[in-house]
Biopython code that builds the backbone (N, CA, C, O; Angstrom):
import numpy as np
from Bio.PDB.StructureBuilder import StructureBuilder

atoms = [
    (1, "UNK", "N", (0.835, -1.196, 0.000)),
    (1, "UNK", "CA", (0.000, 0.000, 0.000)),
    (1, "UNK", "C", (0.871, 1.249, 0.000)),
    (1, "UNK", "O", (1.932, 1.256, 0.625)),
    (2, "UNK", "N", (0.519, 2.124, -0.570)),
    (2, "UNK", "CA", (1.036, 3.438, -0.500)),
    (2, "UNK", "C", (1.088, 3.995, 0.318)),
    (2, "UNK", "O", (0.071, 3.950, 1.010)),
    (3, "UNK", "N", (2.206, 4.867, 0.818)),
    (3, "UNK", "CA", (2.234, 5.909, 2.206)),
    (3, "UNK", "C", (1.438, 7.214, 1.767)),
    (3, "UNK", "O", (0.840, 8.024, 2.476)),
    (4, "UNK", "N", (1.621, 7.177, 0.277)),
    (4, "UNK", "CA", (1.406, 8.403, 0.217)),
    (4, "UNK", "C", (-0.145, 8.858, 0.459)),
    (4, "UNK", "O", (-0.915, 7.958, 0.124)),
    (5, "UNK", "N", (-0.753, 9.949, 0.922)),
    (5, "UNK", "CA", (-2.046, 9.940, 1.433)),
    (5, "UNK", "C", (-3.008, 10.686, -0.231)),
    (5, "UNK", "O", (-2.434, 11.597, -0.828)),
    (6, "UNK", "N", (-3.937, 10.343, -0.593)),
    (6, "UNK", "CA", (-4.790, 10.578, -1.529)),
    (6, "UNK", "C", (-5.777, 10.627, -1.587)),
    (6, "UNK", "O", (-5.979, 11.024, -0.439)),
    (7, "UNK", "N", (-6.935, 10.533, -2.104)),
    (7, "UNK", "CA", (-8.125, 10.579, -2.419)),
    (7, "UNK", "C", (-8.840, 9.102, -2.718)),
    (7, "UNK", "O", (-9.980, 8.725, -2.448)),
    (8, "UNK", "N", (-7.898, 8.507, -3.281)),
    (8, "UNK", "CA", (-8.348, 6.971, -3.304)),
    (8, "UNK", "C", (-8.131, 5.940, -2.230)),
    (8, "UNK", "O", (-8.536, 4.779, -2.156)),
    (9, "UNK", "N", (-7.250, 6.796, -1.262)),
    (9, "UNK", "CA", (-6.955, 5.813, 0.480)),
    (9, "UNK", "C", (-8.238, 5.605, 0.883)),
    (9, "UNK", "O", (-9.180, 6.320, 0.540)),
    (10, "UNK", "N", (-8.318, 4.629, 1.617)),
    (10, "UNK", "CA", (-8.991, 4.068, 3.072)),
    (10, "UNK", "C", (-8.606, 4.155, 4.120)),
    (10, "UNK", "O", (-7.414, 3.853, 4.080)),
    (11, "UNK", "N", (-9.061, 4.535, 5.656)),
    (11, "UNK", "CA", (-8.308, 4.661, 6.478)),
    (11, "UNK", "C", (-9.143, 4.305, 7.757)),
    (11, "UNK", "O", (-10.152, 4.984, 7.944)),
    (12, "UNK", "N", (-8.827, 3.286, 8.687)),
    (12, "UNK", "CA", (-9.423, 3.106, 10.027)),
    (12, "UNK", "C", (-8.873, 3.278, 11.113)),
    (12, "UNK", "O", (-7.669, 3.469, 10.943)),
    (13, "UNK", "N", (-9.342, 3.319, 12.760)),
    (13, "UNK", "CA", (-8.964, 4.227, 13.432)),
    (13, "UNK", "C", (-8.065, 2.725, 14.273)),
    (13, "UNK", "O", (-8.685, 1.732, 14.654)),
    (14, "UNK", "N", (-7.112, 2.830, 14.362)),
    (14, "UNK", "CA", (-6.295, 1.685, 14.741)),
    (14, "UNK", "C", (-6.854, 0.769, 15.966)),
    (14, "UNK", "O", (-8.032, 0.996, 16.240)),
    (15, "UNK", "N", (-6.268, -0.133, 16.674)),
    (15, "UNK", "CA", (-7.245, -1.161, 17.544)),
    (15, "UNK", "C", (-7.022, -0.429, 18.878)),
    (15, "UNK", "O", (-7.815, -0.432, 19.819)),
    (16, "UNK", "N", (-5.531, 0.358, 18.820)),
    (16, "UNK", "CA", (-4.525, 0.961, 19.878)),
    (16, "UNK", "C", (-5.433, 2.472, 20.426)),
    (16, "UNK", "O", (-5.151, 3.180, 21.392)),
    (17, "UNK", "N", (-6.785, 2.668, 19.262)),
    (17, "UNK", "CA", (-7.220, 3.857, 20.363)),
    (17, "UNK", "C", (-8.880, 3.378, 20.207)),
    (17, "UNK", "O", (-9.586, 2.681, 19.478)),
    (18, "UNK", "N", (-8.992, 4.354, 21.550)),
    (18, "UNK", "CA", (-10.687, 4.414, 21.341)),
    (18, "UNK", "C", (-11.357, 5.534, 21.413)),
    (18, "UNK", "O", (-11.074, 6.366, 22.275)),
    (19, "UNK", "N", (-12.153, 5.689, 20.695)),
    (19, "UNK", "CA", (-12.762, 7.818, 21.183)),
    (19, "UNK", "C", (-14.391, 7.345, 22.287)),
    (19, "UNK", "O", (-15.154, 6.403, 22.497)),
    (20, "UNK", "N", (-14.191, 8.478, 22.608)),
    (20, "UNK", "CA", (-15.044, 8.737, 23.709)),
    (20, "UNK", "C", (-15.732, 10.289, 23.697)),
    (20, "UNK", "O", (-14.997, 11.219, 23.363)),
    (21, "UNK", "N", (-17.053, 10.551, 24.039)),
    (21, "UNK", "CA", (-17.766, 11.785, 23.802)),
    (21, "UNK", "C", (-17.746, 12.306, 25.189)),
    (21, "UNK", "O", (-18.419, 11.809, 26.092)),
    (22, "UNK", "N", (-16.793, 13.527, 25.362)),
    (22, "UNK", "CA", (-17.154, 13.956, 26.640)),
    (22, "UNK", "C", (-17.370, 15.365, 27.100)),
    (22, "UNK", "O", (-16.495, 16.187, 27.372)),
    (23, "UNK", "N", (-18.327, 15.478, 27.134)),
    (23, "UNK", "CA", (-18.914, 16.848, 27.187)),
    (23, "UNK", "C", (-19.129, 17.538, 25.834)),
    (23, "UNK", "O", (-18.495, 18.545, 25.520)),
    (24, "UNK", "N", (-19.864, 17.074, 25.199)),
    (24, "UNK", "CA", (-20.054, 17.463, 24.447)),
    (24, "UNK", "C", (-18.737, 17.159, 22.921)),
    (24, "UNK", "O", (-19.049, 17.338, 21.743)),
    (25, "UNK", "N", (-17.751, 16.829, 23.253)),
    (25, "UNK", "CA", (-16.157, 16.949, 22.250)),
    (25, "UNK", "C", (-16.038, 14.703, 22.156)),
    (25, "UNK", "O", (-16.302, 13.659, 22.752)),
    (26, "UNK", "N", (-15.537, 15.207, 21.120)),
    (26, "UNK", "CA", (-15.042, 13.673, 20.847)),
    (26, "UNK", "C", (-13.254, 13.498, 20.791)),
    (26, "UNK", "O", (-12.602, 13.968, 19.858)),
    (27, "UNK", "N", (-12.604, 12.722, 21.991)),
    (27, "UNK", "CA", (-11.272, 12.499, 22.698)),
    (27, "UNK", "C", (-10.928, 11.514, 22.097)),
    (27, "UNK", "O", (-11.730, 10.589, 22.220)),
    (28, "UNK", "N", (-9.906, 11.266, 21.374)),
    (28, "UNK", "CA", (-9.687, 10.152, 20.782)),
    (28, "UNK", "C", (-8.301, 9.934, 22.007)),
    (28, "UNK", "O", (-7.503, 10.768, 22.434)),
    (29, "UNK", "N", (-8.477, 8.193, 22.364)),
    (29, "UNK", "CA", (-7.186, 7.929, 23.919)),
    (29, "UNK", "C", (-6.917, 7.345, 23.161)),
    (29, "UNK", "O", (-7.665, 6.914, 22.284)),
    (30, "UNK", "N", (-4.917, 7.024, 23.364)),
    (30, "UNK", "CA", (-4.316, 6.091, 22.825)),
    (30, "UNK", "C", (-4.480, 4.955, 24.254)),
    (30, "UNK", "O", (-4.372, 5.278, 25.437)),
    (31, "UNK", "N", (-4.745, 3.687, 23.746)),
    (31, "UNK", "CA", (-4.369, 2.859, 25.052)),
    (31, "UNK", "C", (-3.671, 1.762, 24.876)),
    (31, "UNK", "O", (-3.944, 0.616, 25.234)),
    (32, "UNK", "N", (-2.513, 2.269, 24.155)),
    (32, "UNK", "CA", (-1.187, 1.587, 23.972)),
    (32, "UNK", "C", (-0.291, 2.311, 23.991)),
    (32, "UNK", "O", (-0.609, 3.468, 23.718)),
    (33, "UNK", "N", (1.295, 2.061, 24.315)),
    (33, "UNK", "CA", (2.316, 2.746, 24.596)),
    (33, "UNK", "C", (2.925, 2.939, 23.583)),
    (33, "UNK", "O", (3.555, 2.000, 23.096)),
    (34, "UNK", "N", (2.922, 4.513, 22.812)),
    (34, "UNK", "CA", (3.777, 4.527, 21.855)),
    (34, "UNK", "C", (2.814, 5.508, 20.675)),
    (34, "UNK", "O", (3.157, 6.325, 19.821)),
    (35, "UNK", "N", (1.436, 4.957, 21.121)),
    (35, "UNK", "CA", (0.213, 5.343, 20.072)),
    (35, "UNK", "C", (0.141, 6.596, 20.826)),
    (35, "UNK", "O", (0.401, 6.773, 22.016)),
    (36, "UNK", "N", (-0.437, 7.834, 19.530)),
    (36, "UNK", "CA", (-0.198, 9.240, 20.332)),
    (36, "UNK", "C", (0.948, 10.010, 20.777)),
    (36, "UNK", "O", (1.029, 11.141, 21.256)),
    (37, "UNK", "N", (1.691, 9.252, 20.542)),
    (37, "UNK", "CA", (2.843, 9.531, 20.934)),
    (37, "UNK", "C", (2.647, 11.029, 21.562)),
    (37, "UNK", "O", (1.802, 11.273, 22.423)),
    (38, "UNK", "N", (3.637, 12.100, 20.956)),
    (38, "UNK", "CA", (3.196, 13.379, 21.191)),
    (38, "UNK", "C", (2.902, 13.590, 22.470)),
    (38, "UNK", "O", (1.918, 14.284, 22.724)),
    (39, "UNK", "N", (3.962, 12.848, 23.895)),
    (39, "UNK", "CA", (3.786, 12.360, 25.214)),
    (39, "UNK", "C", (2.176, 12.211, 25.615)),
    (39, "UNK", "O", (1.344, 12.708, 26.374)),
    (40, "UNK", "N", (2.310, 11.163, 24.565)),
    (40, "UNK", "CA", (0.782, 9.600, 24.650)),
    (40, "UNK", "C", (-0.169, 10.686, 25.258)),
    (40, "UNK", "O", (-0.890, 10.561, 26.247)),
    (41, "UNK", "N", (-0.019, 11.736, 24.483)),
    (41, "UNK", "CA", (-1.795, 12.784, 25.173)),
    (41, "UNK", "C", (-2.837, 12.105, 24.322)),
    (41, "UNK", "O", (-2.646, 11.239, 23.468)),
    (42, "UNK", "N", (-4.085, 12.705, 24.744)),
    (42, "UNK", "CA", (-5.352, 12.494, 24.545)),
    (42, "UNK", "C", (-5.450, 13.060, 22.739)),
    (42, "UNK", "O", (-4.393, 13.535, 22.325)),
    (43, "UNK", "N", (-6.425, 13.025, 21.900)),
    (43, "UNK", "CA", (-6.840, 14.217, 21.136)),
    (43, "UNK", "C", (-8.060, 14.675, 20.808)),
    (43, "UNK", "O", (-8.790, 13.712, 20.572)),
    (44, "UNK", "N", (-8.626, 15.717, 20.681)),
    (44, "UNK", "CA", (-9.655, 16.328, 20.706)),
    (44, "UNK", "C", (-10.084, 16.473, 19.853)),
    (44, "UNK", "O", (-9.115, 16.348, 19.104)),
    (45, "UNK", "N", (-11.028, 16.703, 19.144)),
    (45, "UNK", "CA", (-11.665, 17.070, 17.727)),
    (45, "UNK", "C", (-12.859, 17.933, 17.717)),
    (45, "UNK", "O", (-13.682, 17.899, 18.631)),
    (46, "UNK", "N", (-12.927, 18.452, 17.030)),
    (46, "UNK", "CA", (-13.783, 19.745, 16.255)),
    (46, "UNK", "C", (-14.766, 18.847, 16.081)),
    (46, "UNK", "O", (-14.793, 17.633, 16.280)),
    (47, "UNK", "N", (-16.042, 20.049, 15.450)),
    (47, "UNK", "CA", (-16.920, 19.199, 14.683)),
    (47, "UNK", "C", (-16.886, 18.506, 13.147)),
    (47, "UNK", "O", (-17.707, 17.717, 12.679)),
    (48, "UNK", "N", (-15.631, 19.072, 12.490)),
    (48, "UNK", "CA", (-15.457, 19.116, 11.152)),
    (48, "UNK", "C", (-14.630, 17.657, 12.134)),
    (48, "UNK", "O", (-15.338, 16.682, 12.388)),
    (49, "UNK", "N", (-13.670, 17.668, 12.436)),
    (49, "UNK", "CA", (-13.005, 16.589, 12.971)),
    (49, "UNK", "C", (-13.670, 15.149, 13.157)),
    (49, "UNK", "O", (-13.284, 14.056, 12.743)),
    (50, "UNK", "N", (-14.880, 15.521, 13.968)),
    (50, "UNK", "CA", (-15.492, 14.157, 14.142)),
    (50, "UNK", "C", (-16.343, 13.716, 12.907)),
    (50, "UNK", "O", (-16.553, 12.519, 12.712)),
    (51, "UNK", "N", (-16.829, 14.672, 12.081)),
    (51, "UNK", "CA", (-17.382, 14.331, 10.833)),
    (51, "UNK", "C", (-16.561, 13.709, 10.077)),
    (51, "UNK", "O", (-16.991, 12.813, 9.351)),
    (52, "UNK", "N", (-15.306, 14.020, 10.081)),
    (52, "UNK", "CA", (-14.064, 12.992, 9.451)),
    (52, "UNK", "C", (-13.890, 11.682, 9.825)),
    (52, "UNK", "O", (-13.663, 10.632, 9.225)),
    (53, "UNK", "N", (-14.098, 12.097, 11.270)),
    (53, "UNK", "CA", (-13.417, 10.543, 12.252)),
    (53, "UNK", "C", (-14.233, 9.834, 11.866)),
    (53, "UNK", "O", (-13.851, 8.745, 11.437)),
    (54, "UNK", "N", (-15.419, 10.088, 11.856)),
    (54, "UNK", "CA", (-16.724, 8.881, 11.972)),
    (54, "UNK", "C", (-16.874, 8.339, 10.873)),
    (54, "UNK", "O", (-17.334, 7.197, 10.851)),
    (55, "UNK", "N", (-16.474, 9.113, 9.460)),
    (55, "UNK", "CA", (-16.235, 8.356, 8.365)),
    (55, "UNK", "C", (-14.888, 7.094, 7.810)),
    (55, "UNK", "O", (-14.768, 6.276, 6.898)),
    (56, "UNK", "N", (-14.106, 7.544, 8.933)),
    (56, "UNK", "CA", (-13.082, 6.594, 8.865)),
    (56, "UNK", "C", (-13.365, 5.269, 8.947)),
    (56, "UNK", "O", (-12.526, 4.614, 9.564)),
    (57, "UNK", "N", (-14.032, 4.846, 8.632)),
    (57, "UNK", "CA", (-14.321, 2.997, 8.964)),
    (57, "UNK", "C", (-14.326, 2.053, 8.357)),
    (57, "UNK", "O", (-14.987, 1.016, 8.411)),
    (58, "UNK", "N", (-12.807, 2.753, 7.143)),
    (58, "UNK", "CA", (-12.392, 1.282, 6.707)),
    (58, "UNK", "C", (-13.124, 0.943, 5.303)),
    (58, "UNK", "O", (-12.851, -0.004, 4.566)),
    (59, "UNK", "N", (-13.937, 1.754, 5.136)),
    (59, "UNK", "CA", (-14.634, 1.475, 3.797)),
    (59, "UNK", "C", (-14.776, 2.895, 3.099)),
    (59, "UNK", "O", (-14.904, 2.680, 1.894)),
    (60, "UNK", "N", (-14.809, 4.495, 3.409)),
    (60, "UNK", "CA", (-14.937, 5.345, 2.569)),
    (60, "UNK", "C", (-13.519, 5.226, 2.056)),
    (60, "UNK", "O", (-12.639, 4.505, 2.526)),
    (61, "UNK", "N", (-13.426, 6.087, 0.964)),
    (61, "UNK", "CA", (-12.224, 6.432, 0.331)),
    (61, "UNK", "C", (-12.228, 7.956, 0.910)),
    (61, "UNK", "O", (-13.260, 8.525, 1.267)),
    (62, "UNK", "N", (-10.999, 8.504, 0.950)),
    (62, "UNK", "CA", (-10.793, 10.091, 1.076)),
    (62, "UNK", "C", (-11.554, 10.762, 0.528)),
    (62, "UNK", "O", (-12.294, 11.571, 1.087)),
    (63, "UNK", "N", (-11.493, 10.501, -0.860)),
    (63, "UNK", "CA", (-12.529, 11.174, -1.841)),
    (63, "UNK", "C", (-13.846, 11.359, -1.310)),
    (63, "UNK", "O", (-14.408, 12.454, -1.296)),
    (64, "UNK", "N", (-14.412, 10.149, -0.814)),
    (64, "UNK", "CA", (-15.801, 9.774, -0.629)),
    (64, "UNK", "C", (-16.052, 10.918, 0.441)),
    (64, "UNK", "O", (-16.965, 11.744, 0.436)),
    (65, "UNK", "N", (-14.992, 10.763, 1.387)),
    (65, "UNK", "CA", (-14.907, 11.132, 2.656)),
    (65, "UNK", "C", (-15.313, 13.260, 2.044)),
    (65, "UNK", "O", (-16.309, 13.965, 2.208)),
    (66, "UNK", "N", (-14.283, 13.463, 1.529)),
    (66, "UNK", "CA", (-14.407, 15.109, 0.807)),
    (66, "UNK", "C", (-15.989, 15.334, 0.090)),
    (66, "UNK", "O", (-16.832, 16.149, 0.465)),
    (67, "UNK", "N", (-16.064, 14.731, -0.611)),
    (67, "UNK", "CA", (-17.470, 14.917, -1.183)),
    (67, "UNK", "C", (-19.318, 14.898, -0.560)),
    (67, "UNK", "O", (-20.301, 15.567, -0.878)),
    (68, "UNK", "N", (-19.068, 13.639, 0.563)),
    (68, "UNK", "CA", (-20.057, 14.233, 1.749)),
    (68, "UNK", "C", (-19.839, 15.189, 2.191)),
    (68, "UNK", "O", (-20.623, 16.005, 1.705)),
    (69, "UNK", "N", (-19.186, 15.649, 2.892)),
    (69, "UNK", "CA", (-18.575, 16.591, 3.769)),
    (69, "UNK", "C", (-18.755, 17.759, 3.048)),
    (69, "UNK", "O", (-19.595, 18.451, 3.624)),
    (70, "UNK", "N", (-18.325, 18.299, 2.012)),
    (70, "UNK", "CA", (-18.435, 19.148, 1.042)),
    (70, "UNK", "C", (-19.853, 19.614, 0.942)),
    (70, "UNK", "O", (-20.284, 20.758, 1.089)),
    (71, "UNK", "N", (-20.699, 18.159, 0.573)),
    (71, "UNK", "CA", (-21.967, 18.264, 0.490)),
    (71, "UNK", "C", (-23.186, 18.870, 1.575)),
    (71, "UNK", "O", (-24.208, 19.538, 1.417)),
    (72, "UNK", "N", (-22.461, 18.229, 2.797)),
    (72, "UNK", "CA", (-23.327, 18.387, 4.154)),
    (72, "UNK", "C", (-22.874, 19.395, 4.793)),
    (72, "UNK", "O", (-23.542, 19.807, 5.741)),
    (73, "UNK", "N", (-21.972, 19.871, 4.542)),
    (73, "UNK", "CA", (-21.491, 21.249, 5.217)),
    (73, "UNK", "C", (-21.729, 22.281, 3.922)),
    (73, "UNK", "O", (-21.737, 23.374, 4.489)),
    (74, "UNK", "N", (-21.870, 22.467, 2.900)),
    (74, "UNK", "CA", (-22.304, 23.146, 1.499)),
    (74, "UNK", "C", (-20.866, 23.906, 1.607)),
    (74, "UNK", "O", (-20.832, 25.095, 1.927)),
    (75, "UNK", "N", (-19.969, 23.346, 1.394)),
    (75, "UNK", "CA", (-18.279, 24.233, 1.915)),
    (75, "UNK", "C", (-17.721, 23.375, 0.129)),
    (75, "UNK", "O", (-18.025, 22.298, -0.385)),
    (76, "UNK", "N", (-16.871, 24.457, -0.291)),
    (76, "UNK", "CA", (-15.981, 24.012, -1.423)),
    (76, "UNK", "C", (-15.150, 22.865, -1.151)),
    (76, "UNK", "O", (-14.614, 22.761, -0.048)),
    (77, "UNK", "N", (-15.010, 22.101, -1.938)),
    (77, "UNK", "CA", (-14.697, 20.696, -1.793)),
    (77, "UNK", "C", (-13.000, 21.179, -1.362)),
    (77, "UNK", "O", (-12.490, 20.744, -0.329)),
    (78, "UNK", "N", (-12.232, 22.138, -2.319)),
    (78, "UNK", "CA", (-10.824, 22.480, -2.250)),
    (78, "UNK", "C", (-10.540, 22.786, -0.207)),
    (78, "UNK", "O", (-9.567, 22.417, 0.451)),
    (79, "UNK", "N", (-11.333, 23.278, 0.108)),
    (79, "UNK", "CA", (-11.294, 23.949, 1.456)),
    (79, "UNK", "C", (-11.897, 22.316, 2.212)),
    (79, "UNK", "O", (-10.916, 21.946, 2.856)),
    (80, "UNK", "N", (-12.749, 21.506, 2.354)),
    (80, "UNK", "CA", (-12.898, 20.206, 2.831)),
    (80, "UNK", "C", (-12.137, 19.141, 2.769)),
    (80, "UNK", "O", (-12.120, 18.197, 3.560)),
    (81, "UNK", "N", (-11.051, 19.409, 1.143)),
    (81, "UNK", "CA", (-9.944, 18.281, 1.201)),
    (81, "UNK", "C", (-9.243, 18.572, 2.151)),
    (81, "UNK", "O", (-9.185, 17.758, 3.073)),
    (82, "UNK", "N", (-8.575, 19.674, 2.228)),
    (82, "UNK", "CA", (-7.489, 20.402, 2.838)),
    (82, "UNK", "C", (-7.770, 20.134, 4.219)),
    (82, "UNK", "O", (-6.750, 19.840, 4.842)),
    (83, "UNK", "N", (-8.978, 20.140, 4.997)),
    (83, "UNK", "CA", (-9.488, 19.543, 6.191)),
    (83, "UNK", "C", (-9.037, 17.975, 6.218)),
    (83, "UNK", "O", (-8.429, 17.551, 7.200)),
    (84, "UNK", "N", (-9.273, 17.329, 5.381)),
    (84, "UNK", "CA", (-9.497, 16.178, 5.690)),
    (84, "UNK", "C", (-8.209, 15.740, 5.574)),
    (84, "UNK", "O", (-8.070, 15.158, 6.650)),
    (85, "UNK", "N", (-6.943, 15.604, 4.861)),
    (85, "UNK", "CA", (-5.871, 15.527, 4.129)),
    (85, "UNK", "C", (-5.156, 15.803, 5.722)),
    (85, "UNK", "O", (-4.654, 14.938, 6.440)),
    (86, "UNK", "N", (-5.297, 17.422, 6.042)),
    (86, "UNK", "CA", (-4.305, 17.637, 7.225)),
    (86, "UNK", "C", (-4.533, 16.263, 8.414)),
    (86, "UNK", "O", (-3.612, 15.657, 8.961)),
    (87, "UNK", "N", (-6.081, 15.998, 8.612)),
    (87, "UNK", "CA", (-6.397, 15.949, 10.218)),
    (87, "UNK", "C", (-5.855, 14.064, 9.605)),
    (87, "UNK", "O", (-5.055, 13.402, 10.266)),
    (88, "UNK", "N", (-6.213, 13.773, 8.877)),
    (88, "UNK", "CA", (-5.347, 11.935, 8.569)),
    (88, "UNK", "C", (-4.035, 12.201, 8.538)),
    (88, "UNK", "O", (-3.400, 11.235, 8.961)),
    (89, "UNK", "N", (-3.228, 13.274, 8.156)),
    (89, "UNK", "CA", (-1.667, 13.221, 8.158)),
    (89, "UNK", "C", (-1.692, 13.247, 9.915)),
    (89, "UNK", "O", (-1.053, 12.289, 10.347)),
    (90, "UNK", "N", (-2.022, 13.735, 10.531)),
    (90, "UNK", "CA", (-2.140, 14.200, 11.594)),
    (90, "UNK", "C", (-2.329, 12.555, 12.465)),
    (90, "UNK", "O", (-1.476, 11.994, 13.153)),
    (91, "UNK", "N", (-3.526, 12.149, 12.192)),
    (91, "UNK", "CA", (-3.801, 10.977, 12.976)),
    (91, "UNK", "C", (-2.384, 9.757, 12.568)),
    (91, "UNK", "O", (-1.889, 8.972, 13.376)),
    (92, "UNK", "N", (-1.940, 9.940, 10.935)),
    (92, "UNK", "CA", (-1.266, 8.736, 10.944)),
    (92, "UNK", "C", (0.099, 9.045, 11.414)),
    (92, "UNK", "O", (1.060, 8.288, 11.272)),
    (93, "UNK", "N", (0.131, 10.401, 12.080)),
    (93, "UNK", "CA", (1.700, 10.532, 12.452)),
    (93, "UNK", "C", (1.562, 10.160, 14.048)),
    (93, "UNK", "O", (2.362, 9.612, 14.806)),
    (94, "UNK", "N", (0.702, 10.491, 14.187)),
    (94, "UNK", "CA", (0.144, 10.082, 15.952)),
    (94, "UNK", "C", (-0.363, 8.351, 15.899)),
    (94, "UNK", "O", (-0.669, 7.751, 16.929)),
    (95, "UNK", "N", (-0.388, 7.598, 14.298)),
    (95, "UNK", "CA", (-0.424, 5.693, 14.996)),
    (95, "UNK", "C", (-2.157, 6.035, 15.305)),
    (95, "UNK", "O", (-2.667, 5.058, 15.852)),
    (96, "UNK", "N", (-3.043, 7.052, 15.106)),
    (96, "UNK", "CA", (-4.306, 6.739, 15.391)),
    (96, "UNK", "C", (-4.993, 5.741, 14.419)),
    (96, "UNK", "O", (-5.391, 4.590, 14.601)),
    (97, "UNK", "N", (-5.003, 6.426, 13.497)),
    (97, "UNK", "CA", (-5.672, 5.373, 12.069)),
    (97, "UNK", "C", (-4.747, 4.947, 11.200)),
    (97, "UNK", "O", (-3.784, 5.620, 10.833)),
    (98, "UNK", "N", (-5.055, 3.601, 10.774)),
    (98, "UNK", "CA", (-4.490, 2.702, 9.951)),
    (98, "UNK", "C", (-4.780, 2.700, 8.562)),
    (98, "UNK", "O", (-5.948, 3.058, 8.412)),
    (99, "UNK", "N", (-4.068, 2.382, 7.176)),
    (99, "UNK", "CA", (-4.302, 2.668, 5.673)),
    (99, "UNK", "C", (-4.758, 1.188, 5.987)),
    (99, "UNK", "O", (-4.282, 0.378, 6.782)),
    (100, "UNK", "N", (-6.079, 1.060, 4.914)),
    (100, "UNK", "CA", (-6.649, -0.490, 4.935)),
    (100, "UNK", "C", (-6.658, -0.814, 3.143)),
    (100, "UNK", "O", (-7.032, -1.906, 2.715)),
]
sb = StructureBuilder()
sb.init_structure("model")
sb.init_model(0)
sb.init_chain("A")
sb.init_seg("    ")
for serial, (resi, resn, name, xyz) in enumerate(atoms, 1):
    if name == "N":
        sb.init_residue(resn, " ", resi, " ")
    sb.init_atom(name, np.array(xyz, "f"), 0.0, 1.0, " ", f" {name:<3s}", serial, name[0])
structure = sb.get_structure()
């Protein structure tokens, strides 16, 4: 599989975390040593964030992922990739989600 991140990836949220809704915010915990790294903190997410996260499950493509999102938020797709693109570079440098 490719490292490189695209529009045609898949991506799920590894076995090593679990998110949790608390107060209102969705916390994604690493609960393995090493996952999160970034001294193994917690991470937090937006609402654009969890609209990402929740699509992560292993079956959208990026693309797929930009084009709802685009759709359901009525936001330019260029400005929704760029969301989505950062917050997966982001998770796969932190070991959250896995390329499937």
């Amino acid at each position: 599989m490719s490292s490189e991140i695209g529009p045609e990836q898949v991506y799920a949220p590894s076995e090593d975390v679990v998110s949790r809704e608390i107060e209102g915010e969705l916390i994604l915990v690493p609960i393995a040593a090493g996952v999160g790294d970034m001294e193994d903190s917690i991470f937090t997410l937006n609402e654009t964030g969890r609209a990402i996260w929740q699509r992560l499950d292993g079956q959208h493509t990026l693309g797929q992922i930009t084009a709802e999102l685009s759709a359901e938020y009525d936001a330019p797709p260029a400005r929704i990739e760029s969301d989505v693109m950062g917050l997966v570079a982001e998770l796969l440098k932190r070991r959250m989600i896995v390329s499937k």
